[in-house]
C-alpha positions as CSV (number, residue, x, y, z in Angstrom):
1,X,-30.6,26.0,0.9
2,X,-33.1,23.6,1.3
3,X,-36.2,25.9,1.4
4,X,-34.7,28.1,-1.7
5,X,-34.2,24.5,-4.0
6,X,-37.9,24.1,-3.2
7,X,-39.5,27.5,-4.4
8,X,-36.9,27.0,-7.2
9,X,-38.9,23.7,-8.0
10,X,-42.1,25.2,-8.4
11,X,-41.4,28.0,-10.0
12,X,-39.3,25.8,-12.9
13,X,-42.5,23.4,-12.9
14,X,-45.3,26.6,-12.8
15,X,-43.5,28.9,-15.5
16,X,-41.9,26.8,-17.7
17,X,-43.4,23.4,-17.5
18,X,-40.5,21.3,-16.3
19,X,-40.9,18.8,-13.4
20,X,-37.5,18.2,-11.9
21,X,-36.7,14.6,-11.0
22,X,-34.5,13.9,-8.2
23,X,-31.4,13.7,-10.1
24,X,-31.6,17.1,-11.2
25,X,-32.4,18.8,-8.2
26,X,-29.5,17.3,-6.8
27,X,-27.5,18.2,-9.3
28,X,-28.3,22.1,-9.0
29,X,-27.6,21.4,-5.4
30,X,-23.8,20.3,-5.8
31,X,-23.5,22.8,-8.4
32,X,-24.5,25.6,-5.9
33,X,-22.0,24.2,-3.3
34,X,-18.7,23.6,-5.7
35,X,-19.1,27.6,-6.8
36,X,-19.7,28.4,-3.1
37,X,-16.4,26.3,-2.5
38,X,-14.4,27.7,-5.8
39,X,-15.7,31.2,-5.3
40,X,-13.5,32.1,-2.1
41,X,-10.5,31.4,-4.5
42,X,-11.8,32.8,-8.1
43,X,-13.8,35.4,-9.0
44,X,-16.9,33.4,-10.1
45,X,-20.1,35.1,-9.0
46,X,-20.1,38.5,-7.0
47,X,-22.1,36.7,-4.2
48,X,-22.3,33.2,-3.6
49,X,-25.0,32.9,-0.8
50,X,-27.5,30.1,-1.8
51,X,-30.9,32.7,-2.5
52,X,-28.5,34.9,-4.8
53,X,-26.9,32.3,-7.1
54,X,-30.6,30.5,-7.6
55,X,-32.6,34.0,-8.3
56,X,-29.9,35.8,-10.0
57,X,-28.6,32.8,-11.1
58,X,-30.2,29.8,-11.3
59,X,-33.7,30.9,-12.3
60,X,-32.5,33.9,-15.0
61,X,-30.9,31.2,-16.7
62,X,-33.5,29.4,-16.7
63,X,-36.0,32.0,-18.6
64,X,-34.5,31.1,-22.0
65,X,-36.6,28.5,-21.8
66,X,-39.4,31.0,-22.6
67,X,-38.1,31.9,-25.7
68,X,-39.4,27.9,-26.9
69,X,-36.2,28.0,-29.0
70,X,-34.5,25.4,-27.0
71,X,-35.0,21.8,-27.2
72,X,-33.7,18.1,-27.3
73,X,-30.7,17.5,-29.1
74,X,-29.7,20.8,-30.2
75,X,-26.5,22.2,-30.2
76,X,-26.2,24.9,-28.2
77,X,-23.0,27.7,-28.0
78,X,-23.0,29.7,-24.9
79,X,-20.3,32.5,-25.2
80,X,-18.1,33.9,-22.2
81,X,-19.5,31.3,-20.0
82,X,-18.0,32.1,-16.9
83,X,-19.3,30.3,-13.9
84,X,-21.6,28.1,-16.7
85,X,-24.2,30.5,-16.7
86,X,-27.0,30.1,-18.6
87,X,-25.2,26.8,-20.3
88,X,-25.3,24.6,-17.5
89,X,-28.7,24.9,-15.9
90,X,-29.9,25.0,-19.3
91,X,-28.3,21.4,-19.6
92,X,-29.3,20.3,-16.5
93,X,-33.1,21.0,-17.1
94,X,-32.3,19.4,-21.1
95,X,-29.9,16.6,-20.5
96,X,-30.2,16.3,-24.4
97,X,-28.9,19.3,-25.2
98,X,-25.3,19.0,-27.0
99,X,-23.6,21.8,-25.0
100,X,-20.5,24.2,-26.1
101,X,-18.8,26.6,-23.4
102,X,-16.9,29.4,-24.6
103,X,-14.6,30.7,-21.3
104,X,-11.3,32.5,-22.0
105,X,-10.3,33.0,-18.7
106,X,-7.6,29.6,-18.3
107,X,-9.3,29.6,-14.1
108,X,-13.1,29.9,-14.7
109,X,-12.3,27.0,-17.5
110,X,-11.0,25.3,-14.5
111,X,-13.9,25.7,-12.3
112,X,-15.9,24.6,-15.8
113,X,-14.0,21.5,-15.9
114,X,-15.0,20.4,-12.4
115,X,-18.4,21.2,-12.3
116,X,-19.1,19.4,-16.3
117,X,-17.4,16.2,-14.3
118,X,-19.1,16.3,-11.0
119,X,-22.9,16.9,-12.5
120,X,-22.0,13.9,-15.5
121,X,-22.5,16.0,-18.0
122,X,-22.7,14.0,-21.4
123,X,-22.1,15.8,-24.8
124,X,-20.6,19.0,-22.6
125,X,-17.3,20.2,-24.2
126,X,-15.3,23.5,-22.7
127,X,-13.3,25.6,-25.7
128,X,-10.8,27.5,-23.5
129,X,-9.8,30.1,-26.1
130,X,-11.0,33.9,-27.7
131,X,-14.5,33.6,-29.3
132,X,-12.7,35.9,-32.0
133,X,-10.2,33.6,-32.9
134,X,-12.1,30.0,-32.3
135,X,-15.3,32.0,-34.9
136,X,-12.2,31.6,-37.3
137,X,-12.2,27.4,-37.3
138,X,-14.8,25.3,-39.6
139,X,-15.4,23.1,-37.0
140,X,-17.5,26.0,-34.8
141,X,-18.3,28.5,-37.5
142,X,-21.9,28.3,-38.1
143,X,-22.4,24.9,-36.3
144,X,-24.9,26.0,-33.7
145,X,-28.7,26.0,-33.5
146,X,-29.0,28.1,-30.7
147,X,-26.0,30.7,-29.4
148,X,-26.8,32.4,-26.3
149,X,-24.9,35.1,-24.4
150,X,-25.7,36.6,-20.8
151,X,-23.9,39.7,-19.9
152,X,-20.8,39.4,-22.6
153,X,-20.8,43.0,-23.8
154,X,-22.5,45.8,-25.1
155,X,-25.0,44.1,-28.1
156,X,-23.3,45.4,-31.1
157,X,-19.5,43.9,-29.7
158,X,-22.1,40.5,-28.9
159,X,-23.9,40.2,-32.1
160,X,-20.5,40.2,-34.2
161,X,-19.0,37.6,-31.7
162,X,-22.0,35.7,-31.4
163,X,-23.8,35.4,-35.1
164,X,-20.8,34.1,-36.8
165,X,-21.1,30.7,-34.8
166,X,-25.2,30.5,-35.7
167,X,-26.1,28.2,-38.8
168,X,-28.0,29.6,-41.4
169,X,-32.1,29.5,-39.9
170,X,-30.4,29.3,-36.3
171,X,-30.9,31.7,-33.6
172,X,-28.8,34.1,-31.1
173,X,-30.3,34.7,-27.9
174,X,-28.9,37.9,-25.9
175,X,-29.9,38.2,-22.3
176,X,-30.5,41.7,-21.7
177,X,-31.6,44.4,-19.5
178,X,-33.9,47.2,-19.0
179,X,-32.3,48.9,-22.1
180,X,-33.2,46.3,-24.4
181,X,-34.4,48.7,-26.5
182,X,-31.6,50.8,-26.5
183,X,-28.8,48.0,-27.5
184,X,-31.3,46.9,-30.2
185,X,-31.2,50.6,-31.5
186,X,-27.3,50.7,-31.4
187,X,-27.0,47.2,-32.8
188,X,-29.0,47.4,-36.0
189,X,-25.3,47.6,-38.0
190,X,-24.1,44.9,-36.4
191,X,-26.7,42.7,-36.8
192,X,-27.2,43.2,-40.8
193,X,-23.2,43.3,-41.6
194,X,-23.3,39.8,-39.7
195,X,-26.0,38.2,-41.4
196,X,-29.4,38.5,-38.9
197,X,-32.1,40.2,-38.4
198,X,-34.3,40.5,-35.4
199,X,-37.2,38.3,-34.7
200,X,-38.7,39.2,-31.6
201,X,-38.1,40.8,-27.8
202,X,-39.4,38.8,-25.2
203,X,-40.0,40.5,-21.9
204,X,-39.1,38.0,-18.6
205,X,-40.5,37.8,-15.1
206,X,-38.0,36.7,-12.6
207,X,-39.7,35.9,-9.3
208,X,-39.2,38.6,-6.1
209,X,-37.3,40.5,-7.9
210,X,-37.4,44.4,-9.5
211,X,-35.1,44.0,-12.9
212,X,-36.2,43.9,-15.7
213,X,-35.2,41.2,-18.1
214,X,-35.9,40.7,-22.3
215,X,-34.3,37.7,-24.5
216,X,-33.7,39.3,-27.7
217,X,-34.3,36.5,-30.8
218,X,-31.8,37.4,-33.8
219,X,-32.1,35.1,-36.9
220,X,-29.0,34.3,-38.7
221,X,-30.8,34.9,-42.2
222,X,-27.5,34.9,-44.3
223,X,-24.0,33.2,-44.0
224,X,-21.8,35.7,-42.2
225,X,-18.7,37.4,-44.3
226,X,-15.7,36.2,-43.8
227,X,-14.5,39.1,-42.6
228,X,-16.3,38.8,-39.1
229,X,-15.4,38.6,-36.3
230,X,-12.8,41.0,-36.7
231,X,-9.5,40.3,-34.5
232,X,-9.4,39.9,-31.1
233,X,-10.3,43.6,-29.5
234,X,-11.2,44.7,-32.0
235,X,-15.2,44.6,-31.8
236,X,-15.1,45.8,-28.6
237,X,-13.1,49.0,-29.7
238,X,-14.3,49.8,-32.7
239,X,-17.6,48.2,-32.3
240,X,-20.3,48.1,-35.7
241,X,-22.4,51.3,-34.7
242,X,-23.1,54.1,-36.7
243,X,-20.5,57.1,-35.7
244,X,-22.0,59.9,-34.0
């Protein structure tokens, strides 16, 4: 694990800028071992070994640094969290961030729960609950600088879950793949109908690795009608794409 931590290290201080103290380095170390420990119960990652959760894991998150949207003090949304990923690496790198974690699954929450307490993570708050129905509540609609989501759902299902919680002149950030290009072709609908537009498709580098990774930048350029998100399972059956 060691060894692993330390390439992580310089590659978070050669590609993105950040020198991590102590502190944080061992806080990305107990977070490695309590999903290592929680993941032989729950569901959490598909493979805990320690050079899988910090390439796939630790360091993807990690690249929405590039995007240079995220900084000190903003508020932050990450949607369908699940093990905390990107939300919690994210924090640890910015211990400023004010962090929001979506998870609707009641033992993932759990897992969330633990892991916010045992890295002392200030300003960190866990919203066990549909994003469909908590969209719905003035105290999260369009309260967020920065929304980000990392494999949620198809981008046009994402876009109306996400850009409902954006403020006006904020930002949704969608991890995607190789097909980038493709989701952004299906989710031109969405994105108008829920107020954003697209700003720019950033191309990502992951170290030893073959995939291919974009952040997609979506501007929330109007306030988002009321009538979005639509109930829950809805967007993902009848998602906002043009019918064939």
């Amino acid at each position: 694990m060691e060894n692993q931590l330390e390439s992580f290290q310089s590659w978070v201080s050669e590609k993105l800028g950040f020198t991590l103290s102590a502190k944080q380095i061992d806080q990305f170390r107990k977070y490695l071992e309590l999903l290592q420990e929680w993941n032989q119960q729950v569901n959490l990652v598909a493979d805990a070994a320690a050079e899988t959760v910090i390439q796939r894991h630790f360091l993807d998150s990690l690249t929405c640094l590039q995007s240079g949207i995220i900084e000190d003090s903003i508020t932050l949304l990450d949607i369908g969290a699940g093990a905390g990923f990107p939300g919690i690496p994210l924090k640890i790198v910015i211990p400023q961030i004010r962090l929001t974690l979506i998870e609707s699954i009641q033992k993932k929450c759990r897992f969330l729960d633990e892991a916010v307490n045992t890295l002392e993570l200030a300003q960190t708050d866990i919203l066990c609950d549909r994003a469909e129905k908590l969209a719905r509540l003035t105290q999260y609609r369009e309260q967020y600088k920065v929304v980000v989501t990392r494999a949620l759902a198809q981008l046009p299902v994402a876009v109306e879950l996400a850009l409902p919680f954006v403020q006006l002149q904020g930002t949704y950030l969608a991890m995607l793949g190789s097909d980038a290009d493709e989701q952004i072709a299906k989710s031109r609908i969405a994105i108008s109908l829920c107020g954003g537009m697209i700003e720019q498709l950033i191309p990502i580098d992951i170290p030893n690795s073959d995939r291919q990774r974009y952040l997609v930048l979506i501007k929330k350029s109007v306030h988002t009608s009321q009538q979005y998100p639509r109930r829950a399972g809805i967007p993902q059956k009848r998602p906002l794409v043009i019918s064939s």
